[in-house]
N, C-alpha and C positions, 0 to 999 in steps of 0.2 A: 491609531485606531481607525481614522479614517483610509486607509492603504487597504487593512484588512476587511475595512466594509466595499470598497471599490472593487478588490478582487475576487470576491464571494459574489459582488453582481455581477461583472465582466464575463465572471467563467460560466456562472447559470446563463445569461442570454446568448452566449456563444456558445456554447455544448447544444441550449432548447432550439437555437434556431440552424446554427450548422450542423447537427448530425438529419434532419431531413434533405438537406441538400446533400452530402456527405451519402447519403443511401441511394439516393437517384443518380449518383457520379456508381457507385459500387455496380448498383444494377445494371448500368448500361455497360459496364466494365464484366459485368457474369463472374462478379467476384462471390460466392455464397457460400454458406459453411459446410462441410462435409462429416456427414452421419455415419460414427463406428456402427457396423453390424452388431456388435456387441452389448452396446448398452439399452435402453429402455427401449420399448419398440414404437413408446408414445413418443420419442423426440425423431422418429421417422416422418415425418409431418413439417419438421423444422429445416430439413435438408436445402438447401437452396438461399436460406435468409443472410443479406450480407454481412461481413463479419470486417475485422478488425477496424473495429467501433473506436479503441480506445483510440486510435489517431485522433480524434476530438477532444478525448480527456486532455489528450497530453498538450495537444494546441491550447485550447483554451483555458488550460492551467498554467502554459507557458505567457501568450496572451498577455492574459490577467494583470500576471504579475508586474508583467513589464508596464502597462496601463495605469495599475497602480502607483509605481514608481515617480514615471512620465508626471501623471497630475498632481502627485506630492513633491514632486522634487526632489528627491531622496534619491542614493546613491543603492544601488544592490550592493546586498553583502556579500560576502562569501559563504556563508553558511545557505542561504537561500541560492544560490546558483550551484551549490552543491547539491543540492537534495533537489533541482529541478535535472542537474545533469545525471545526477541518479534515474529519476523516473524516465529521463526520456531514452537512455541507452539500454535500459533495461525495455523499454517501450520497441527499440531498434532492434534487439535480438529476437523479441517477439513479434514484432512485424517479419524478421524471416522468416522466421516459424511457421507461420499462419502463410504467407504467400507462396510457397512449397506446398503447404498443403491447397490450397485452392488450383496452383497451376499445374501440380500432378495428380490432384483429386483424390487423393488419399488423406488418412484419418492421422497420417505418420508426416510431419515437419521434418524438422530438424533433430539428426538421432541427438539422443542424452547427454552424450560426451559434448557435441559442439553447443548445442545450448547452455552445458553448464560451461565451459570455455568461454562462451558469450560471456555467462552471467558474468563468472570469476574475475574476466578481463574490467570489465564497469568496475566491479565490487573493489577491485585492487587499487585504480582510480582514486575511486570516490572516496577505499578509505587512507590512501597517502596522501590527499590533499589536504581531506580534513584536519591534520595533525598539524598542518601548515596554516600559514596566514594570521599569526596571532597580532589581537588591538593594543592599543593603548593599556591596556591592563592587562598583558600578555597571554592572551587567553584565546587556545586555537579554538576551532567552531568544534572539534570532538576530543576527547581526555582516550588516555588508558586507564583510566577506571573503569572498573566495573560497574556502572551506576539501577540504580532501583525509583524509587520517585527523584535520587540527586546521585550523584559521585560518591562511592563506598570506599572503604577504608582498603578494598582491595585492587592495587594497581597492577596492569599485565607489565610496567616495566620495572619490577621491584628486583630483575638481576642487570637491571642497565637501561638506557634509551634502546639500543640497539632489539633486545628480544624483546624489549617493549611495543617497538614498533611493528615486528614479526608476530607477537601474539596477536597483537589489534587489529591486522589483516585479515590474520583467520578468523577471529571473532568477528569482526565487522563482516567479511563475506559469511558466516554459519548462518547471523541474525539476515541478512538480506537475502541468502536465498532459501530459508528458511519462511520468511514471511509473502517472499513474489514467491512461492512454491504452492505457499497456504493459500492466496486468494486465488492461483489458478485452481488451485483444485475447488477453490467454492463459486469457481465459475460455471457450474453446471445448468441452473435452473435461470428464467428467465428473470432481471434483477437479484439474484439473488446478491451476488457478490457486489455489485452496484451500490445499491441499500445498504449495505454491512458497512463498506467502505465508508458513506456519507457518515454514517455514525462514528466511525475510527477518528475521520478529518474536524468532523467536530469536534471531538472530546482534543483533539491535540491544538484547534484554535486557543480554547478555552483556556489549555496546562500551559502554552505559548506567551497569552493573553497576562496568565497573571503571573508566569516568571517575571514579563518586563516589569509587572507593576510594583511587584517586591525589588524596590531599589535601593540596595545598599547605601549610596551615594547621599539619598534623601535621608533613609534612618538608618544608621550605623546598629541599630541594635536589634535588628529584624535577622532572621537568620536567610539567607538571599540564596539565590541558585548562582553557581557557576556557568551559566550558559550566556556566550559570545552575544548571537543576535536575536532574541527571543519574539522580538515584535516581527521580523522578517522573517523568522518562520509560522506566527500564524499569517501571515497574507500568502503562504506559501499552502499551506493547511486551509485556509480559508478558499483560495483559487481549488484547490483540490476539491476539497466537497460543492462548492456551487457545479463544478465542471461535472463533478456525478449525480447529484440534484437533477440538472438538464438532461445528460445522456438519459439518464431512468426514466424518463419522462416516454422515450423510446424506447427504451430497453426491458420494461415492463410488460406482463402478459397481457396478450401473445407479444414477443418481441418482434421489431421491426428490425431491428439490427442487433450484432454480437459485438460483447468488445474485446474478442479472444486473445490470443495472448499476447498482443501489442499493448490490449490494458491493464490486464489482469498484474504481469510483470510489472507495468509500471507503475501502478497502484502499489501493489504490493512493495516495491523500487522504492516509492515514497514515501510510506509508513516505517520502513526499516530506515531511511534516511533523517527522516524527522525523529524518530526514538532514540536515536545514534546524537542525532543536535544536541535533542531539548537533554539529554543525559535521562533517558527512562526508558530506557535497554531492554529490564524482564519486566515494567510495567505494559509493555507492548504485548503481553504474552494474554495479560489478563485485559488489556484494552483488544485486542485481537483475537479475543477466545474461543469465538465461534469461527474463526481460520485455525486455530488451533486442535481445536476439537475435529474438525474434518478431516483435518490433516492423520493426527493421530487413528483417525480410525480405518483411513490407508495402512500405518503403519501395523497398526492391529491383524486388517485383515491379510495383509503382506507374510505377516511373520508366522500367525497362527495356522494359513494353510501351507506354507511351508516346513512347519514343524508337524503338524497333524494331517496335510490331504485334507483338512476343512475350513469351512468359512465360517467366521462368527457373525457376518452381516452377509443378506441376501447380492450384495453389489455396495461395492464400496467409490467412490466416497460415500460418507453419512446419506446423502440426500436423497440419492438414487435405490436406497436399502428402503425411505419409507416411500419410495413413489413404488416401489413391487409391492410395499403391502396393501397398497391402494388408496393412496394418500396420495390428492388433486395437487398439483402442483404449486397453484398458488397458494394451498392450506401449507404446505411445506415451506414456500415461502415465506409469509407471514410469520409463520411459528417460528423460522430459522430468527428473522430479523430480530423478533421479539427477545428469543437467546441473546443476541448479537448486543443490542441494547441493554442488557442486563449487566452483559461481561463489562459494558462500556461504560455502565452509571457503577459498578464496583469499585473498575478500574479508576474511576476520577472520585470515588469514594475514599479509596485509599490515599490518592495524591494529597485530596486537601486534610485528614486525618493523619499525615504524617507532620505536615505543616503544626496543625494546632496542637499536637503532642508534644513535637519537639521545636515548634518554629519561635516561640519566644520565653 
């Protein structure tokens, strides 16, 4: 417990005090974000503000961790160096991303193909290592289960290890770049995706928090989670949200800096890393709802004017549809967070009500 209080302060006083320095390094670099003609004509005003912010997250969740470690004396595991190597590659592809677009000053990074190539390559990584590295009680940091608040009865290697191993690939890259996909796209408004994410990091300190404490070990008759390092990923969880804590602090209307898609990816990198650890795979869907919901309403407007030549929202994603109807930004804001926090007190709604139904 004390790892996970260290890295919650670590990553907030390094996020609150180095992304102003971190913005004064950007500025005198003329690193600033670049405004699609396209979208709201209010984020015309914003052109110029420096961006790839999350290089802070990702330091001072890296940081943290190690801080943590250091003054506890404890060993990293592998499950927490997994899910930091997640965020920070997935952090690396999106820092191309963003410095392409700053250095040829277009709205266009890196086309689709090589980004998801970026992602896929991480994703492949991240999820054949996990399967590796098992403890003392044989247990690697991820299953091929399919898990929901624990490990379900439905395994991807029920015709062998072998297509087990190749379904969990795909599965593990669908949910990771399905989740770094969602927070980019709710990276639109000033904190908006910032805020969400603090919410995400906590609720998963929390489900982290009290896997370890349900310890089989101590009481044989508790029904326990199968998850490898559970305290090592809330300090991993906990470094995450201080680190967004602090960036918000900046990244809040009007923002001083973006944390484009160096953060967004690896935010996102991280929450799909930790749902994949802690075994709560589609609980991520409803912990993550309002990435969910945006996301979806991409895919909505995607398909509907391609079937009909119409739009069912004014400008998709979600956020941008109620800033045309004249809804102040930060009222969108707020309201979104509010969403965001509801999916998030359901989703740990659900966790601890599958516990006392079925937990003893």
């Amino acid at each position: 417990m004390k790892a996970v209080l260290i890295a919650a302060t670590v990553s907030l006083v390094v996020a609150l005090l180095g992304t102003p320095a971190f913005i004064k390094f950007l500025v005198k670099k003329g690193y600033g974000q670049f405004i699609r003609d396209d979208g709201p004509t209010s984020h015309h005003t914003k052109r110029g503000t420096p961006t790839m912010g999350g290089t802070v997250i990702i330091g001072a969740t890296v940081m943290a961790y190690l801080v943590a470690h250091l003054v506890t004396w404890e060993l990293p595991t592998a499950s927490g160096l997994l899910v930091l190597f997640l965020m920070a590659g997935l952090g690396a592809v999106g820092f191309a991303d963003d410095y392409i677009k700053i250095s040829k000053q277009r709205s266009l990074g890196l086309r689709s193909g090589q980004k998801l190539i970026g992602q896929t390559l991480v994703g492949v990584i991240f999820a054949g290592l996990a399967l590796q590295f098992p403890n003392d009680a044989f247990r690697t940091p991820a299953s091929t289960h399919i898990s929901f608040v624990r490990d379900t009865a439905l395994d991807l290697a029920f015709a062998g290890p072998l297509l087990g191993f190749v379904l969990f690939l795909l599965w593990a890259n669908l949910m990771i770049a399905g989740t770094s996909n969602g927070v980019n796209l709710t990276d639109g408004l000033d904190g908006l995706a910032t805020g969400a994410s603090v919410m995400v990091f906590a609720s998963y300190v929390l489900i982290a928090i009290w896997q370890f404490n349900q310890n089989c070990q101590v009481n044989p008759s508790i029904k326990c989670y199968d998850v490898r390092d559970p305290l090592d990923l809330a300090v991993v969880a906990a470094g995450g949200m201080g680190a967004c804590f602090g960036f918000l602090w900046w990244n809040g209307s009007p923002a001083k800096i973006f944390m484009g898609d160096t953060g967004s990816l690896a935010l996102g990198g991280a929450l799909a890393g930790l749902a994949i650890l802690t075994r709560t795979e589609i609980l991520i869907v409803i912990l993550g709802g309002l990435f969910v919901t945006i996301t979806l309403s991409v895919i909505i407007q995607v398909g509907f004017f391609k079937a009909t030549g119409k739009r069912v929202f004014r400008m998709a994603p979600l956020q941008h549809h109620f800033e045309l109807l004249g809804w102040q930004e930060v009222t969108i804001v707020i309201r979104f967070w509010i969403i965001a926090g509801l999916f998030v007190a359901l989703g740990l709604g659900l966790f601890y009500a599958e516990w006392v139904v079925g937990g003893n």
